[in-house]
N, C-alpha and C positions, 0 to 999 in steps of 0.2 A: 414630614421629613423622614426618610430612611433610617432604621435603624443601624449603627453599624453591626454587622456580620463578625461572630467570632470565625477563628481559623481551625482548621478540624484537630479535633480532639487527637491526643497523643495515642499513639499506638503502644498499649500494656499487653504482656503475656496475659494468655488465657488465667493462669490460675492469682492474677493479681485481686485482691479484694478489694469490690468498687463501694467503699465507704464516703467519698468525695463527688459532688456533683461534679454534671460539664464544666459548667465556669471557675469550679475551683481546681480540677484539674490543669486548668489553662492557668492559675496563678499558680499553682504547685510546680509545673513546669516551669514559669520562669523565675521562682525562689530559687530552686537548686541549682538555676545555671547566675546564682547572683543580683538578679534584678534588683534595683531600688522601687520603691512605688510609684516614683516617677516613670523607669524607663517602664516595669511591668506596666505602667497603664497607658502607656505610649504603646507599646506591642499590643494590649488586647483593645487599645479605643474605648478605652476607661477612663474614671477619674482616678488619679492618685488614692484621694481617698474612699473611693471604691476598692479598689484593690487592697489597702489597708486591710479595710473590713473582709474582706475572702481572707487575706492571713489570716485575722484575728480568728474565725470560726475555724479556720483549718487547724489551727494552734490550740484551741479549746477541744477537738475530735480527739486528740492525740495527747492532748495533756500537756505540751509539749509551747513554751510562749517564747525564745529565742527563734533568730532567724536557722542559726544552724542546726536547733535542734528539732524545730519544724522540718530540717533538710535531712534530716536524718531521719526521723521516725517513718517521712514519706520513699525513702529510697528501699529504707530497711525493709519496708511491710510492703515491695514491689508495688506503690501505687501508681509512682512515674519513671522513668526512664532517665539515668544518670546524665549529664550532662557530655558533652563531647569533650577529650582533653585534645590539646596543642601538642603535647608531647609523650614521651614516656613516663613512668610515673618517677620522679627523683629517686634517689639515694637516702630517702631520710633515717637519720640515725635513731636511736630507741628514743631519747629523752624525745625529741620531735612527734615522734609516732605518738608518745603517750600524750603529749599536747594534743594530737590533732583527737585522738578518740574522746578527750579530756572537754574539750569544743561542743563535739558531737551529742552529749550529754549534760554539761552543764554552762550553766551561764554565768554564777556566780564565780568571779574573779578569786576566792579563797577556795571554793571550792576546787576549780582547776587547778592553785598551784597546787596543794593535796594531794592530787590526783598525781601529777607531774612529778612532782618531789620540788619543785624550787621555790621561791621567795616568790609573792602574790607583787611586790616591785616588778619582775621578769616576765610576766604572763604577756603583756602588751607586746614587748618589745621582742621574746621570741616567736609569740602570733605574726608580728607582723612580719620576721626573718622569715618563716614558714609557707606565709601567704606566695610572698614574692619568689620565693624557691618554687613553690608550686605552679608560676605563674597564673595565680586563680585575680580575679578582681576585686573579690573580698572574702571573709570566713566564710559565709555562706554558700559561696563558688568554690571555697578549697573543702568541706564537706563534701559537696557534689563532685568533685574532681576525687577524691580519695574513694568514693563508690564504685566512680568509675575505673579505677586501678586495682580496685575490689581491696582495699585495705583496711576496710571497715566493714566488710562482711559480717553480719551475727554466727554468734556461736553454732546455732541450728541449723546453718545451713549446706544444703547435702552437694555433691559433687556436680550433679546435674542442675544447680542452679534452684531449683526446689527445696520447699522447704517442710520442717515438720505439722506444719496448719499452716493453712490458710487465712486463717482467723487473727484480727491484733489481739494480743495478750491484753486483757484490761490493764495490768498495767503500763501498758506501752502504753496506751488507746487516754489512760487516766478515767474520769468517772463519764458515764454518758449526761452532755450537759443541755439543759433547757432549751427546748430550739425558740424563735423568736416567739412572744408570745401573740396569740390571738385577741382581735380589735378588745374583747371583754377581759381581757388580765390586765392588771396593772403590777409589774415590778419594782421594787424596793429589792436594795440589797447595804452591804456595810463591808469594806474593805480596809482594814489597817494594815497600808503597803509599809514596809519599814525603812524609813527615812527618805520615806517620800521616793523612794525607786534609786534615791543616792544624790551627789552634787552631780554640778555639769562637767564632763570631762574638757572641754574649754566652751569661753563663753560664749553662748546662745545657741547652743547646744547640748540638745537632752539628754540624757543616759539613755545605752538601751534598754534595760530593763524598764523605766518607763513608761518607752514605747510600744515594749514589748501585753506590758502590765494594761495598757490600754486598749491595744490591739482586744485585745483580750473584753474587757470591759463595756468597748462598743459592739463586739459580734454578740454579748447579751442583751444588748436593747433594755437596758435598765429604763427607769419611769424618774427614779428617783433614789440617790448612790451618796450614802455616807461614806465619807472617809476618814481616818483619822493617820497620825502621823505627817501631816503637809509640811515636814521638816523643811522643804524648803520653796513653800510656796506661798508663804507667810511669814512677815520680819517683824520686829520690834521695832518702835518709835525712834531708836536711836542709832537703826542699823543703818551703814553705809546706801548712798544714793546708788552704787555698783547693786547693793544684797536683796536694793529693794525694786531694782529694776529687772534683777533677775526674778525676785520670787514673783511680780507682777507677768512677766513673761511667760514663765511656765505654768501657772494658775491661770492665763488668758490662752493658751494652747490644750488645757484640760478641757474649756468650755468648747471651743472652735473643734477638737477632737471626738467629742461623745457630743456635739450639739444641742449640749441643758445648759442653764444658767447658774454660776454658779456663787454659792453663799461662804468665808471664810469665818469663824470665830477669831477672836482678839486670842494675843500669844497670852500665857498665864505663867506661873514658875518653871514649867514643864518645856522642853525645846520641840515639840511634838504638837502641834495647833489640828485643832477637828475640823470639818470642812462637808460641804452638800453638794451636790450637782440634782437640780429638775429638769426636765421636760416640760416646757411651758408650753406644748401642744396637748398634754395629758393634764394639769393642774393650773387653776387661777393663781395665783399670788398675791397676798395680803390679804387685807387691806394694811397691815403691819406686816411688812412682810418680814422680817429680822426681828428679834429677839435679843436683845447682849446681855449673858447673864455674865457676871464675872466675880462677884462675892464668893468667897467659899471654894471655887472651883479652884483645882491646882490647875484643871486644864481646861477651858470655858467649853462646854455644849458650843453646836452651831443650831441654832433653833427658828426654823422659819415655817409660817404661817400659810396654808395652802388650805385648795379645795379644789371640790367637781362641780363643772357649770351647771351642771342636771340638779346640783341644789345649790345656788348660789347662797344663802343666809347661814350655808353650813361650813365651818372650819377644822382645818385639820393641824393640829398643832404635831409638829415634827422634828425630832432633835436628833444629831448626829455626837456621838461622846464618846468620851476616852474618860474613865475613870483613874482617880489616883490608886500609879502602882504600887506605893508605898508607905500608903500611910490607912489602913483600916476605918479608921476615927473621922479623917478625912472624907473618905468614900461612902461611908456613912451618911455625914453629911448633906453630901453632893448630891444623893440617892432622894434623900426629904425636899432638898430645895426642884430635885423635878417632880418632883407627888404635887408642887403648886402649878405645873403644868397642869396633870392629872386630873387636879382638882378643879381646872376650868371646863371640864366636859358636863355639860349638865344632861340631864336625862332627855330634857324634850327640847323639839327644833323652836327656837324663839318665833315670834307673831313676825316681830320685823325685827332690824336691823341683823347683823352678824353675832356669832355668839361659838366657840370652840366644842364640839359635838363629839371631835373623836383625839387621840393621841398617838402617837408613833414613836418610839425612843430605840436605836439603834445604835450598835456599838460596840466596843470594849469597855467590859463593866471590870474587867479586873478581879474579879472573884466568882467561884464557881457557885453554878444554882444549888437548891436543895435537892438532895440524891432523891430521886425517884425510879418504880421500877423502868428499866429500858434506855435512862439517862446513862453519858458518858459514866465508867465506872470510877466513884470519889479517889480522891488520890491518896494513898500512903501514906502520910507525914511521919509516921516512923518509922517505914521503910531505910534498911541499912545504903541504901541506893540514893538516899537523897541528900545530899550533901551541902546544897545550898541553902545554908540556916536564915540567909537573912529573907530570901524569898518565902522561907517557910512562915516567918516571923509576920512577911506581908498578907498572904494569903488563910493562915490558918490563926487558930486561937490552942493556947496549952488549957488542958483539963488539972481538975485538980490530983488526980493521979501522977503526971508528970505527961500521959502521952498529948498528942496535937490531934485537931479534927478540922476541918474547913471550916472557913469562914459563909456564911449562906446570907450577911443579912443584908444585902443588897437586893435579892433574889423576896428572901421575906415581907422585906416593905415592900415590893411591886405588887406581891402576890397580895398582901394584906389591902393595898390602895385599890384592886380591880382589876389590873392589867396582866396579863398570860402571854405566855412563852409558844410565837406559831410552832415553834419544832414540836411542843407538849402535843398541842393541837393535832397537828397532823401527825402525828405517833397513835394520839389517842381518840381522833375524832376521822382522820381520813385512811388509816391504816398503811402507814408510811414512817414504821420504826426509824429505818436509817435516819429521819432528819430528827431526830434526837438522841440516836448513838451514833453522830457522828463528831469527833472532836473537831474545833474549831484553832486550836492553840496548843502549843507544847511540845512540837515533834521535831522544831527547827533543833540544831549542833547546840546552837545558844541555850536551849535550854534542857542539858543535859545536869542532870543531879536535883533537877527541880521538880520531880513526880510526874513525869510524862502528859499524857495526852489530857485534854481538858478542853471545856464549852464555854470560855470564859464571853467569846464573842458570841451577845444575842439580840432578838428581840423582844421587848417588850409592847402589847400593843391594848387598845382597850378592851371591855368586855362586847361590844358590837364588832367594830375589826374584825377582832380575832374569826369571826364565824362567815369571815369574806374568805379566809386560806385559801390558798387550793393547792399549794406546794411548798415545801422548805428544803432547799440543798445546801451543801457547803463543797464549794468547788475548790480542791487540792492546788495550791501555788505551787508544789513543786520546791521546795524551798528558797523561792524567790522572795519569800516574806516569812517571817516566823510566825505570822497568822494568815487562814487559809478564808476564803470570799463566801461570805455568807448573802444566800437568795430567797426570799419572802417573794412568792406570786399573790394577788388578789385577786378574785371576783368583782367586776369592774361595777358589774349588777347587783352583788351582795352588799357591797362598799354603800350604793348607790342606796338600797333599801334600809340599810343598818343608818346612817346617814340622815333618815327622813325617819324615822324608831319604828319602823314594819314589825321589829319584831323585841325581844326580852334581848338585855344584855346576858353575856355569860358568868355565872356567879364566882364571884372572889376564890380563890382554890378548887375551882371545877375541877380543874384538870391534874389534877395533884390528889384525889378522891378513888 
């Protein structure tokens, strides 16, 4: 059968930088003229959810995971060609204008009204006066329609249409991220979206941020993706047959979305439930496949039981957590009762039957590791800048001087049980500082007065693991979440030998020496 034929690639000026393939070009085109994934995959003879996936990697190039602001970043850095207007550009008055640049840049609905000056009640209602004044068919078409009246032109740019580089600003551009990986990496990562990406703005319908959040998620070709916060894709036993049809909904469009299967832990005191997604073309499952720990924990682990067919008798014990933010003593705790994970890894591969060989814990641990050199730098606690005493109260311990110093002993017990941190690893073993000076937490509005930037989201992995690494990022949300996507690649082959004990574990504090 024929392939179908795309249609010829857009005509850009010479000095446009071609950062974007052919066929994302062809979806970049019909973003800024408004496409849904539906019609863009009807115009290029795609599926929807192909098309999806070109967003999500064009939005990861750029940094940039809204549809408008995807429409923006590609107009502004000349990759495509503005869309055609119906009209002249309207009359819009300043509060409008500041809306529409407000768009152009952010997604979050507090952050635009901000931007605006009005009440985050008004964002909706005069987006959507704006739209229809603009005659655009949605925001992402009235982005591209305001290019095209040049009213969102950048600051840089000169009379002739050119501009000062050529080049995207990494910050425009965001970090360079992970391209898919090759048949021998296996990806893990851990994501704590905040409040699950938000409710549904009506029912059985997602937020975009969500969508946006996944788009995202699936252009990185994870193996296997904690998350934590499933605010609303996990209910309590007593929630309305409405709460629980929803949170089944959107937790059944997670899976169908990124195409892993996916694992929820039980809700705990906490409104914030941890949650897995695997690739059951990359990992077996079980023979237990689920775990339910739920003693102790303010917020349960999601803990399920995996492996590689290349050693069937061998398991991979793997937990997705959100540690308690609040209570020290707690988290403590919570920390020992998974060292009984830990403690199920034995040295050698058993004769027969199944037997847990290696461990995985990813997350928000809720407390910062112990300072080493190259680590995020520890935070201030008596900094006059830091205001929020009770955070302080959660994170840190007072001395008997009167000043405060972080709390580490989360980070201590893992260290003391055998388990290492891959950012340490690839800092100290593959020469790839940044994935341990980079913060993971801290930079959101929210968390202003509380010691800034910090690595509170990590992984923990065993002493074999660890020496499968072969990369550690932390990709920038942008302020879509007050924690930013943390990515663990492995060695599919090293996994593979460590697994079958080819070789020594890595010793208890190696990488801390």
């Amino acid at each position: 059968m024929d392939q179908p034929t795309m249609p010829p690639a857009p005509h850009l000026p010479a000095r446009a930088p071609r950062y974007l393939t052919p066929t994302e070009l062809h979806v970049a085109t019909q973003l800024v003229a408004g496409a849904s994934n539906e019609e863009g995959g009807i115009a290029l003879k795609i599926t929807p959810r192909a098309f999806s996936g070109h967003l999500g990697r064009i939005g990861a190039k750029f940094g940039a995971y809204s549809r408008p602001e995807r429409a923006h970043a590609l107009l502004s850095t000349g990759q495509v060609p503005p869309p055609p207007a119906p009209s002249p550009a309207p009359q819009f008055d300043a509060t409008e204008l500041r809306l529409i640049r407000a768009l152009a840049k952010h997604s979050d609905p507090v952050r635009i009204a901000s931007a605006v000056g009005i009440a985050k009640s008004e964002v909706r209602t005069l987006t959507k006066s704006v739209v229809t004044k603009a005659k655009a068919k949605n925001t992402t078409h009235l982005i591209g329609l305001c290019h095209t009246w040049k009213l969102l032109d950048e600051a840089d740019a000169h009379a002739d249409g050119s501009r000062s580089s050529d080049t995207i600003r990494a910050h425009q551009m965001g970090p360079v991220l992970p391209p898919k990986p090759p048949s021998d990496r296996i990806r893990v990562g851990f994501l704590n979206l905040k409040n699950d990406g938000g409710p549904e703005p009506a029912p059985g319908v997602l937020p975009t941020l969500w969508h946006d959040t996944y788009d995202l998620l699936v252009a990185l070709h994870f193996d296997w993706l904690g998350l934590g916060e499933l605010t609303h894709s996990q209910t309590r036993p007593n929630a309305t047959d409405q709460e629980k049809k929803a949170a089944e909904f959107r937790w059944q469009e997670a899976q169908k979305k990124t195409e892993m299967r996916g694992f929820r832990a039980a809700m705990g005191q906490g409104r914030n439930p941890t949650g897995l997604l695997v690739r059951p073309s990359t990992f077996t499952i079980g023979p237990r496949p689920q775990q339910h720990l739920t003693k102790v924990f303010r917020t349960p682990p999601t803990v399920v039981e995996l492996g590689l067919r290349e050693v069937p008798k061998a398991r991979i014990l793997t937990a997705s957590l959100h540690a308690s933010y609040c209570n020290p003593f707690v988290r403590e705790a919570e920390v020992y009762e998974l060292t009984a994970l830990v403690d199920k890894v034995k040295t050698h591969l058993p004769a027969e039957g199944t037997k847990a060989v290696a461990c995985w814990l990813l997350g928000d641990f809720n407390e910062l590791p112990v300072p080493s050199p190259g680590d995020v730098p520890d935070i201030d606690w008596n900094a006059p800048e830091l205001t929020d005493m009770v955070h302080r109260l959660h994170r840190a311990r007072e001395q008997p001087d009167g000043t405060w110093c972080s709390r580490t002993d989360v980070d201590k017990i893992l260290l003391h049980s055998g388990m290492h941190d891959p950012a340490r690893y690839a800092a100290r073993r593959l020469g790839k500082p940044a994935a341990l000076a980079t913060a993971t937490a801290g930079r959101a509005d929210s968390a202003v007065g509380q010691g800034g930037p910090c690595r509170i989201d990590r992984a923990a992995v065993d002493g074999w693991s660890i020496q499968a690494v072969t990369d550690v990022q932390v990709i920038p949300m942008g302020g879509r979440s007050d924690h930013d996507l943390l990515i663990v690649d492995f060695s599919r082959r090293k996994l593979i030998e460590g697994l079958r004990r080819k070789f020594q574990p890595l010793a208890p504090w190696a990488l801390m020496r």
